[in-house]
N, C-alpha and C positions, 0 to 999 in steps of 0.2 A: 782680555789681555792674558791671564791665566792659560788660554790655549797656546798662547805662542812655545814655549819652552817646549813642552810636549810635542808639539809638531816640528820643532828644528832638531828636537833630539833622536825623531823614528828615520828625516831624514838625510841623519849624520850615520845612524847604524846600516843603512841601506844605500849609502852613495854607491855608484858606477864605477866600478875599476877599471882607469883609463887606459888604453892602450894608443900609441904611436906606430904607424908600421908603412913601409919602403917596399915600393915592390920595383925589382929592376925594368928600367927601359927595355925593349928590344930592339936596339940601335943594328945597325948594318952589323958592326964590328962581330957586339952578341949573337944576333941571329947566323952568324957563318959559322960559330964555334960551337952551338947548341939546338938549332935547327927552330928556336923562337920564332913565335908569327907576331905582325905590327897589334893586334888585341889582346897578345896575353897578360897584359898589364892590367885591365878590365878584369881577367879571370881573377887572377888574383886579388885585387878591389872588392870583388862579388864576394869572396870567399871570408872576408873580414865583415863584409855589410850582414854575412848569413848570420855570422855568430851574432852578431850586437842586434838581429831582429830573432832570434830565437833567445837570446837569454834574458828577455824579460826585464830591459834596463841593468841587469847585471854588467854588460858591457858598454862601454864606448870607444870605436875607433875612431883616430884622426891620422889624414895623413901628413906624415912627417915632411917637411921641403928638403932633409936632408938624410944620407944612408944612416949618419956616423951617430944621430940622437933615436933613430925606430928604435922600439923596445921589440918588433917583429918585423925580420927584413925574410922578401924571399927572393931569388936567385934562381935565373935559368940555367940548368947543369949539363952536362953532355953525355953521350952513351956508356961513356968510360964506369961511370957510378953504377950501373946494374940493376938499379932502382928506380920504382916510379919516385920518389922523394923520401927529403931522408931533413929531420932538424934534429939540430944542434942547440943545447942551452949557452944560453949566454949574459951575462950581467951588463943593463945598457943603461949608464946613470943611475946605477946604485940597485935597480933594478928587474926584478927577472925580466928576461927575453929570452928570444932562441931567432934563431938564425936559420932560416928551410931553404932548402934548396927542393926543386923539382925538376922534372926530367920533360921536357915539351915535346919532344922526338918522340913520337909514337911506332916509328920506324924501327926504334931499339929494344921495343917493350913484348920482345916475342912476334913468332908469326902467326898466329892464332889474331893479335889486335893489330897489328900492322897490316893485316888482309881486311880487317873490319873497316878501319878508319880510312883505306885510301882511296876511297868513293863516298867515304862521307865524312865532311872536313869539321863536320856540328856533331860527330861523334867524338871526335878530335878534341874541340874545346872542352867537349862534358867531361873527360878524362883529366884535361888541364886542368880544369876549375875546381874538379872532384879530390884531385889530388893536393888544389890547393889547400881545400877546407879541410882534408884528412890530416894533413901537414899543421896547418896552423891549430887543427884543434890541439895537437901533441904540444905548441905553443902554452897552448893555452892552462894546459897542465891533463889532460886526456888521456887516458889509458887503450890498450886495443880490446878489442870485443873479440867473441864468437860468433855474433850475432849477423849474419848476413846482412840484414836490413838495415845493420848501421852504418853511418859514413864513419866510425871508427874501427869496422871491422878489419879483421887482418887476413889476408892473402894466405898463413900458412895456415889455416885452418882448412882452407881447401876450398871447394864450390869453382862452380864455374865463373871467371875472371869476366871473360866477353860479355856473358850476360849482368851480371854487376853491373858494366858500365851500360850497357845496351837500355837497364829497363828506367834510365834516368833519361838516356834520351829519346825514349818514347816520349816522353812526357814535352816534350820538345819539337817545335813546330823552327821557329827562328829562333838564332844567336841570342836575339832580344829577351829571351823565353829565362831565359838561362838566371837571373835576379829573382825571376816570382818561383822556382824551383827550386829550395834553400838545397836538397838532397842528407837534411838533418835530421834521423829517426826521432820518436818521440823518447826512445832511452838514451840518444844524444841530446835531445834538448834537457829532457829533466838532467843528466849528468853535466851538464855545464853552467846551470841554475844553482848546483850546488858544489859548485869550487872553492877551497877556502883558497882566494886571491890572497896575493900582497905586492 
């Protein structure tokens, strides 16, 4: 009996900081104003599942049934924004959130990947889903890197853009592939194992 206390108290200091999070449909209406395909709702799914199996029980997501309670919603955007994605912090029930939007239209993201991606549509996702995880890791309180090999890396640093995405879809046979591929460096994994959450 003397164990019990010790053991509820190592796991009160190490609970899971829980997360809720919305990823929009890709309804008819969406997909004409933002070029959304009927799976990227999956991408974005993946990209919540990535964080919560690399941070070591650090995380838990669930998903929310409604936009107005996610503590992390993400948003199909249109070419207007400029950006592969872009979040916004936000307070959701007292608590931090942020709000991502991301850009599906590969079409608007330069012609260098708009010549990559339109013979291959499973380039297309890796970019979606990649974009998701870069996005929500900034959720998640994530900084950008220099670092090429990270999925927090940043674009003004430079390096070749196509190949980034390309050498993620090597690794990529089927869509299905895309789960057992977190695309999370091991200095993004240890940096999100050591977030002070709240």
């Amino acid at each position: 009996m003397r164990l019990v206390l010790p053991i509820l108290l190592c796991s009160a200091l190490h609970a899971a900081e829980e997360y809720t999070y919305w990823v929009e449909p890709c309804t008819k209406e969406v997909a004409a104003a933002t070029a959304c395909a009927p799976g990227d709702e999956a991408l974005g799914a993946w990209a919540f599942e990535a964080w919560q199996r690399e941070s070591k029980g650090a995380l838990v997501f669930k998903k929310s049934p409604t936009e107005a309670h996610a503590r992390i919603q993400i948003h199909w955007a249109n070419g207007a924004m400029n950006l592969y994605g872009e979040t916004q912090p936000v307070l959701v029930d007292g608590k931090r959130g942020a709000v991502i939007y991301v850009l599906p239209d590969t079409r608007a993201l330069g012609p260098d990947i708009d010549h990559a991606t339109r013979s291959d549509h499973l380039l297309r996702d890796a970019i979606v889903y990649l974009t998701c995880l870069h996005e929500s890791g900034h959720a998640l309180g994530l900084e950008h890197t220099a670092e090429f090999a990270d999925i927090m890396y940043s674009f003004r640093y430079g390096g070749d853009i196509v190949e980034y995405f390309e050498r993620y879809r090597r690794l990529l046979k089927t869509r299905a592939d895309i789960p057992a591929h977190s695309g999370i460096s091991d200095a993004d994994r240890k940096a999100v194992q050591h977030l002070p959450f709240n």
